[in-house]
TIMARVEX-230225 format. One record per atom (N, C-alpha, C): residue in three letters; atom name; x, y, z. Coordinates in nm, 2 decimals, m for minus. Layout:
! residues N
@resn: ala, name: CA, x: X, y: Y, z: Z
...
! end
This chain:
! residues 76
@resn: unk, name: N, x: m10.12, y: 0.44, z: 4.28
@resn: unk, name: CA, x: m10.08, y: 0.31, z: 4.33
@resn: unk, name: C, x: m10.15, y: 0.20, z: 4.25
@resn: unk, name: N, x: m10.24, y: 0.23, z: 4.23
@resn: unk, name: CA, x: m10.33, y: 0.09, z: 4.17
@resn: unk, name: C, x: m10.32, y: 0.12, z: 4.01
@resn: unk, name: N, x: m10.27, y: 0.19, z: 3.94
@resn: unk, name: CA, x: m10.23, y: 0.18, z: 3.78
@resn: unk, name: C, x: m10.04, y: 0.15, z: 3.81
@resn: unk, name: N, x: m9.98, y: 0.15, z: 3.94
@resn: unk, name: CA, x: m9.83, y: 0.13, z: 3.91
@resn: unk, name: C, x: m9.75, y: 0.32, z: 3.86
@resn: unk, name: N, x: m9.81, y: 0.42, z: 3.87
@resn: unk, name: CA, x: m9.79, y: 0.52, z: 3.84
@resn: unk, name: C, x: m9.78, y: 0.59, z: 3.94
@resn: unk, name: N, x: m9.72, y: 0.59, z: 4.08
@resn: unk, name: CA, x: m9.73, y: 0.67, z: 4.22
@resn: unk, name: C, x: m9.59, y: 0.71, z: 4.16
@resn: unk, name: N, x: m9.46, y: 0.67, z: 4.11
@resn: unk, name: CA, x: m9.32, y: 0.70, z: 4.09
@resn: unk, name: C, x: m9.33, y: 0.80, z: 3.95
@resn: unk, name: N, x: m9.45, y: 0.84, z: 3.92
@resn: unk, name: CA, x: m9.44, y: 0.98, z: 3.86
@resn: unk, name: C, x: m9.37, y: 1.08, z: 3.90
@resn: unk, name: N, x: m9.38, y: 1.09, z: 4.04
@resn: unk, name: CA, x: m9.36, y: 1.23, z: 4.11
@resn: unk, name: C, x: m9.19, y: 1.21, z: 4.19
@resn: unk, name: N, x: m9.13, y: 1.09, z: 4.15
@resn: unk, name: CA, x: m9.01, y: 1.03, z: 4.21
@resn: unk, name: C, x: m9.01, y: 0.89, z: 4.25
@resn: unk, name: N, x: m8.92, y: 0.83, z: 4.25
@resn: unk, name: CA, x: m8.90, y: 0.73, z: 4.31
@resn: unk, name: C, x: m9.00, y: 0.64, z: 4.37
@resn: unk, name: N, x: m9.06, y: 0.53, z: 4.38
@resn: unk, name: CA, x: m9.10, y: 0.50, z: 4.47
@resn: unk, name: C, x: m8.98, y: 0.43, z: 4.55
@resn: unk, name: N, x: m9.06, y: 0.41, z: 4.71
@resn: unk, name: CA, x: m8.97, y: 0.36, z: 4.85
@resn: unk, name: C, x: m9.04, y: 0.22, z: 4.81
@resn: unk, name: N, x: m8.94, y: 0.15, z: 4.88
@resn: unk, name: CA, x: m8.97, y: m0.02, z: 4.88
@resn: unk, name: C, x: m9.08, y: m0.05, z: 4.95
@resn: unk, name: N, x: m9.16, y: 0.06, z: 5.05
@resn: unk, name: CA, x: m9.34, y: 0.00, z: 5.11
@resn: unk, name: C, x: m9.41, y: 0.11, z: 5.01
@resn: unk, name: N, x: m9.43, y: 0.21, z: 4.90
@resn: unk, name: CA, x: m9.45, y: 0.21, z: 4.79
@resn: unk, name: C, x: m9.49, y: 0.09, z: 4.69
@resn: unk, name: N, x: m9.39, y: 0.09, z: 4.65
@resn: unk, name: CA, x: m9.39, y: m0.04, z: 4.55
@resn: unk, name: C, x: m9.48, y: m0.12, z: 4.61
@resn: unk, name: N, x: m9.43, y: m0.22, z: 4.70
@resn: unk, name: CA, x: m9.55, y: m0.31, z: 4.79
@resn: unk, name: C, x: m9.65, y: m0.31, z: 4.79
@resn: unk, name: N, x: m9.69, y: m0.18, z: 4.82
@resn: unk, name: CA, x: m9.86, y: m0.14, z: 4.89
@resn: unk, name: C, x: m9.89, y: m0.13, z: 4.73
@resn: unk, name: N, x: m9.84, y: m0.08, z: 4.65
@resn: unk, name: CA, x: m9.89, y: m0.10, z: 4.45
@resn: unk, name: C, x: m9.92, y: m0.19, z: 4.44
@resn: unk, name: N, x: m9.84, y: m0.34, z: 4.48
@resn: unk, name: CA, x: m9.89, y: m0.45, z: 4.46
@resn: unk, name: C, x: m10.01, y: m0.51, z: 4.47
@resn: unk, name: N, x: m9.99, y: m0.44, z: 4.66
@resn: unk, name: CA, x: m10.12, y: m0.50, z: 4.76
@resn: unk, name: C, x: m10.22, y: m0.48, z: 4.63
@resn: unk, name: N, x: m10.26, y: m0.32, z: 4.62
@resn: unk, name: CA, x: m10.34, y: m0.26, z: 4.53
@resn: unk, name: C, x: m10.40, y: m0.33, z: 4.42
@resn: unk, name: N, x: m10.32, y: m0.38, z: 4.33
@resn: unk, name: CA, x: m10.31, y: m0.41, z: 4.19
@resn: unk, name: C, x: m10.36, y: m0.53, z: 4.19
@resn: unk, name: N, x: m10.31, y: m0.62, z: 4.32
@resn: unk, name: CA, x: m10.36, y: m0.78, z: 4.30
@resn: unk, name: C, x: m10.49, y: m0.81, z: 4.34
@resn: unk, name: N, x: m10.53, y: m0.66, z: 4.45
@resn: unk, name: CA, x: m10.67, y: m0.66, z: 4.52
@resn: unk, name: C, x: m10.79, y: m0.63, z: 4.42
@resn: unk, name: N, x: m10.76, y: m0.55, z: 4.35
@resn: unk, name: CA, x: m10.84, y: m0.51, z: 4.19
@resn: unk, name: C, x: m10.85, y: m0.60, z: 4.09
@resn: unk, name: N, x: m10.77, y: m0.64, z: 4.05
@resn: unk, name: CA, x: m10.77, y: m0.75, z: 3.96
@resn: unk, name: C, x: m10.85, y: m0.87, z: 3.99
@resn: unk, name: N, x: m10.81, y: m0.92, z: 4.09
@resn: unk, name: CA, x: m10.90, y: m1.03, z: 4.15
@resn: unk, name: C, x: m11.05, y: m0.96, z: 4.20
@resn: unk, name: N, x: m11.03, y: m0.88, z: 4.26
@resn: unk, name: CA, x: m11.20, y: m0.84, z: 4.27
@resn: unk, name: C, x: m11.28, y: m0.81, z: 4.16
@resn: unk, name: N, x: m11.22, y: m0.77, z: 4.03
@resn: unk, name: CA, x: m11.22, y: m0.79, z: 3.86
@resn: unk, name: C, x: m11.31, y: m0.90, z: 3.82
@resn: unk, name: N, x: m11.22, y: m0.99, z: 3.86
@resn: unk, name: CA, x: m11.24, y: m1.12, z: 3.79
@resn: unk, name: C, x: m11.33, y: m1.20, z: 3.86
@resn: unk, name: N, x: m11.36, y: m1.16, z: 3.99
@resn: unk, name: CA, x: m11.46, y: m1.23, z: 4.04
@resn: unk, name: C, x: m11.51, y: m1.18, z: 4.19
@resn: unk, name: N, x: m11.59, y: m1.04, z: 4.18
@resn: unk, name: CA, x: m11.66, y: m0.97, z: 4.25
@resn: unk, name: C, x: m11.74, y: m1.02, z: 4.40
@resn: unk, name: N, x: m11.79, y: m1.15, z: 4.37
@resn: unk, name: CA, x: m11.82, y: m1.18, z: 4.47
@resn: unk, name: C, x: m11.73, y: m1.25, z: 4.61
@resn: unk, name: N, x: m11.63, y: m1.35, z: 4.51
@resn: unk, name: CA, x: m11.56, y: m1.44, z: 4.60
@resn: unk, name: C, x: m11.41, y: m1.39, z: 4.67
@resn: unk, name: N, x: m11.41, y: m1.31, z: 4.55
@resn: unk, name: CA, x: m11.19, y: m1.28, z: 4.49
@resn: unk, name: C, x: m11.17, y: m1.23, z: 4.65
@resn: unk, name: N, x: m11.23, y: m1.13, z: 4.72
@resn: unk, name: CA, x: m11.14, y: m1.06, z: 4.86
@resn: unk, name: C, x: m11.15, y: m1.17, z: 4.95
@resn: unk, name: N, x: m11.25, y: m1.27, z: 5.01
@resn: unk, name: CA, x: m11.25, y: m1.38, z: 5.05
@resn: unk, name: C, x: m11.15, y: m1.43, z: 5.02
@resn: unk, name: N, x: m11.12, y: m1.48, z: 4.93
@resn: unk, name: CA, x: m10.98, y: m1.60, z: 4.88
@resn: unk, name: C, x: m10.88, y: m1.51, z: 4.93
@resn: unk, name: N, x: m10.84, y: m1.40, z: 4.95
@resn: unk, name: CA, x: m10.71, y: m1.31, z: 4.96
@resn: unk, name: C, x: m10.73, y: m1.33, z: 5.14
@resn: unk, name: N, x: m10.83, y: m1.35, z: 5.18
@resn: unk, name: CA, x: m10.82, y: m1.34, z: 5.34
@resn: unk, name: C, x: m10.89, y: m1.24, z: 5.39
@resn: unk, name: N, x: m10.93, y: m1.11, z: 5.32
@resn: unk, name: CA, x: m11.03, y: m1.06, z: 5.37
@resn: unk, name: C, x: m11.15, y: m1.07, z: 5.43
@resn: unk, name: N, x: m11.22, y: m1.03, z: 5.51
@resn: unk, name: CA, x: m11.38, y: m1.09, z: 5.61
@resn: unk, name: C, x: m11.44, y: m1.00, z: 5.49
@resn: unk, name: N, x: m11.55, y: m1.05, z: 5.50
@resn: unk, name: CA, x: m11.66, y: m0.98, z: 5.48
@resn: unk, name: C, x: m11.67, y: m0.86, z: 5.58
@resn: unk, name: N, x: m11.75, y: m0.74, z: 5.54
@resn: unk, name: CA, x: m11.78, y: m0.61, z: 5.61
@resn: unk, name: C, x: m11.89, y: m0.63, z: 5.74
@resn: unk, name: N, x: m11.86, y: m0.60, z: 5.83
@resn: unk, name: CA, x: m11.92, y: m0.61, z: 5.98
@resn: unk, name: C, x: m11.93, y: m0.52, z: 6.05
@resn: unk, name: N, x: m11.97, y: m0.40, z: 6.06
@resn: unk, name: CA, x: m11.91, y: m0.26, z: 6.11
@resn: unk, name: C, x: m11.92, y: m0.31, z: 6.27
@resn: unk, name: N, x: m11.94, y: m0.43, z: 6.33
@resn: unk, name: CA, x: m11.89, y: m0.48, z: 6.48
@resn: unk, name: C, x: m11.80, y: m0.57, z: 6.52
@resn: unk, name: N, x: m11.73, y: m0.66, z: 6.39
@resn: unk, name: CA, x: m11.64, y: m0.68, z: 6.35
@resn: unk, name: C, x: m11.50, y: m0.66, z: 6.31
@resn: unk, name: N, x: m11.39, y: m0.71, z: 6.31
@resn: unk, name: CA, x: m11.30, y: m0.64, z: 6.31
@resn: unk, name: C, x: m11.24, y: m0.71, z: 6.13
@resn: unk, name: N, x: m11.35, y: m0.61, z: 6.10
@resn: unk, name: CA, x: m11.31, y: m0.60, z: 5.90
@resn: unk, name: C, x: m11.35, y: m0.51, z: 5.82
@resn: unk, name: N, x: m11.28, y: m0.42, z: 5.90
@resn: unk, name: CA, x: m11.20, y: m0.29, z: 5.82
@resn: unk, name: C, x: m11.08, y: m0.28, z: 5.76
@resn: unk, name: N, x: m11.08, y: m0.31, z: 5.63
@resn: unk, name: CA, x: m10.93, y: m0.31, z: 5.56
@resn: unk, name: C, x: m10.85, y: m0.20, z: 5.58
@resn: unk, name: N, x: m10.79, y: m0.20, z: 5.67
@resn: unk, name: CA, x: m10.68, y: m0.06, z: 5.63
@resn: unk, name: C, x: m10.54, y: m0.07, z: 5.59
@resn: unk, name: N, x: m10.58, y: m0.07, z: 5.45
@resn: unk, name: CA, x: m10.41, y: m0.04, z: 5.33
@resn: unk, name: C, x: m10.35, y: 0.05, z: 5.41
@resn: unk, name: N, x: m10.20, y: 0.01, z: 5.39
@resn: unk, name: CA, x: m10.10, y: 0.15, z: 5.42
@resn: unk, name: C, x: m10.09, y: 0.16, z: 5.53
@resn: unk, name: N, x: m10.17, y: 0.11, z: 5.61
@resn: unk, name: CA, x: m10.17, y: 0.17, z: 5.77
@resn: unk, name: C, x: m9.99, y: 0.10, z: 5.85
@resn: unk, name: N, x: m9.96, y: 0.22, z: 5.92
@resn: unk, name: CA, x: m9.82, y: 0.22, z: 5.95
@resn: unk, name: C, x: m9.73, y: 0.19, z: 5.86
@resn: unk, name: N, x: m9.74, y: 0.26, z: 5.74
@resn: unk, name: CA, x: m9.65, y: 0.28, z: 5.60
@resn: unk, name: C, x: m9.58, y: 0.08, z: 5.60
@resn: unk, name: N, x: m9.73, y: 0.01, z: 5.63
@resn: unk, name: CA, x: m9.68, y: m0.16, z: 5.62
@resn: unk, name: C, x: m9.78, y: m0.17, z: 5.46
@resn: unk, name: N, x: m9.72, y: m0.28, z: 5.38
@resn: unk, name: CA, x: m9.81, y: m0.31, z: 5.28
@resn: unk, name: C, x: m9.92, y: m0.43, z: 5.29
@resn: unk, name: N, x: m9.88, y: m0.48, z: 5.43
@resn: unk, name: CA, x: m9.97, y: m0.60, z: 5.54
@resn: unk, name: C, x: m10.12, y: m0.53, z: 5.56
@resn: unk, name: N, x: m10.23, y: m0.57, z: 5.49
@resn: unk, name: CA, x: m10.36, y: m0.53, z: 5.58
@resn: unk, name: C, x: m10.33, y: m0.56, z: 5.69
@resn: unk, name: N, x: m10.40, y: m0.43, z: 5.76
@resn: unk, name: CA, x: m10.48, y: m0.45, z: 5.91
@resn: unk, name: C, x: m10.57, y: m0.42, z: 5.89
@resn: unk, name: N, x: m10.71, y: m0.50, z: 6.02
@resn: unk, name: CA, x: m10.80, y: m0.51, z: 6.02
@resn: unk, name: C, x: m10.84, y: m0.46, z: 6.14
@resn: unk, name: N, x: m10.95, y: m0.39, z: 6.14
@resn: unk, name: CA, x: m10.99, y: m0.29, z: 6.22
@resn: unk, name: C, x: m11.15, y: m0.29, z: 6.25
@resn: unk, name: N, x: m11.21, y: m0.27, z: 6.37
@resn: unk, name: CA, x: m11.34, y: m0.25, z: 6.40
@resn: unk, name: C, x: m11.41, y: m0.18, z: 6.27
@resn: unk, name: N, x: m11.53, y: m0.25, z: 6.23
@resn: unk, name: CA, x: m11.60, y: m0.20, z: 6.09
@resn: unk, name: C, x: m11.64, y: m0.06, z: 6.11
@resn: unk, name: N, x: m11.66, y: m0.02, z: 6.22
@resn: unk, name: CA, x: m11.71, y: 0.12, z: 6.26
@resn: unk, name: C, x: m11.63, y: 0.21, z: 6.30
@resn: unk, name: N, x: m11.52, y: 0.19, z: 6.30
@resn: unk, name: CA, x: m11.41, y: 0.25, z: 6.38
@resn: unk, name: C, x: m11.41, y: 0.41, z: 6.31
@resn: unk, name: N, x: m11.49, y: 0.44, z: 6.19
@resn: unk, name: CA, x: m11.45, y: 0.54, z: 6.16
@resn: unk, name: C, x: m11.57, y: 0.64, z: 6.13
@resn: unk, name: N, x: m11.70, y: 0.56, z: 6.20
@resn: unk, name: CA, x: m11.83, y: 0.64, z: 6.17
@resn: unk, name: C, x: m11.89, y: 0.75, z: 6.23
@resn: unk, name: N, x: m11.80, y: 0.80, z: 6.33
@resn: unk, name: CA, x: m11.84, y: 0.89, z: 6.40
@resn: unk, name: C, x: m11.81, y: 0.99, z: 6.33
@resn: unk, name: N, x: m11.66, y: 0.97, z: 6.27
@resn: unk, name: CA, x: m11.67, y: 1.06, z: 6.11
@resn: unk, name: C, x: m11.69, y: 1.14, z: 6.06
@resn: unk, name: N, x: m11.82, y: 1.03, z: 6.05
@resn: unk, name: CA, x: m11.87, y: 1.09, z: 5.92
@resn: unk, name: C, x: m11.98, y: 1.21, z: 5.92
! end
């Protein structure tokens, strides 16, 4: 997804393609400027009591949702 190469294996579906984008624009800008770039896109800062947990892809949407920071630590 994030080189544009997921349609190796067939086709990509039109939330494919998207979520490549999400991908591609989120790297680049975090590239070019590590500190500020996910801020400008609308991302929070990480708060594991906060609800800024990026989750790409979630419900095959190319839309982040944002999720309790901790939501997944029991996990681990």
């Amino acid at each position: 997804m994030i080189f544009g190469t997921s349609d190796l294996s067939g086709p990509n579906t039109a939330a494919e393609a998207a979520m490549s984008k999400v991908y591609q624009n989120a790297w680049a800008a975090f590239a070019r400027d590590p500190k500020n770039a996910l801020d400008k896109l609308g991302w929070p800062r990480y708060d594991p009591e906060g609800q800024t947990l990026i989750k790409l892809g979630f419900g095959n949407s190319s839309v982040p949702v944002f999720g309790k920071g901790n939501d997944y630590d029991a996990l681990c």
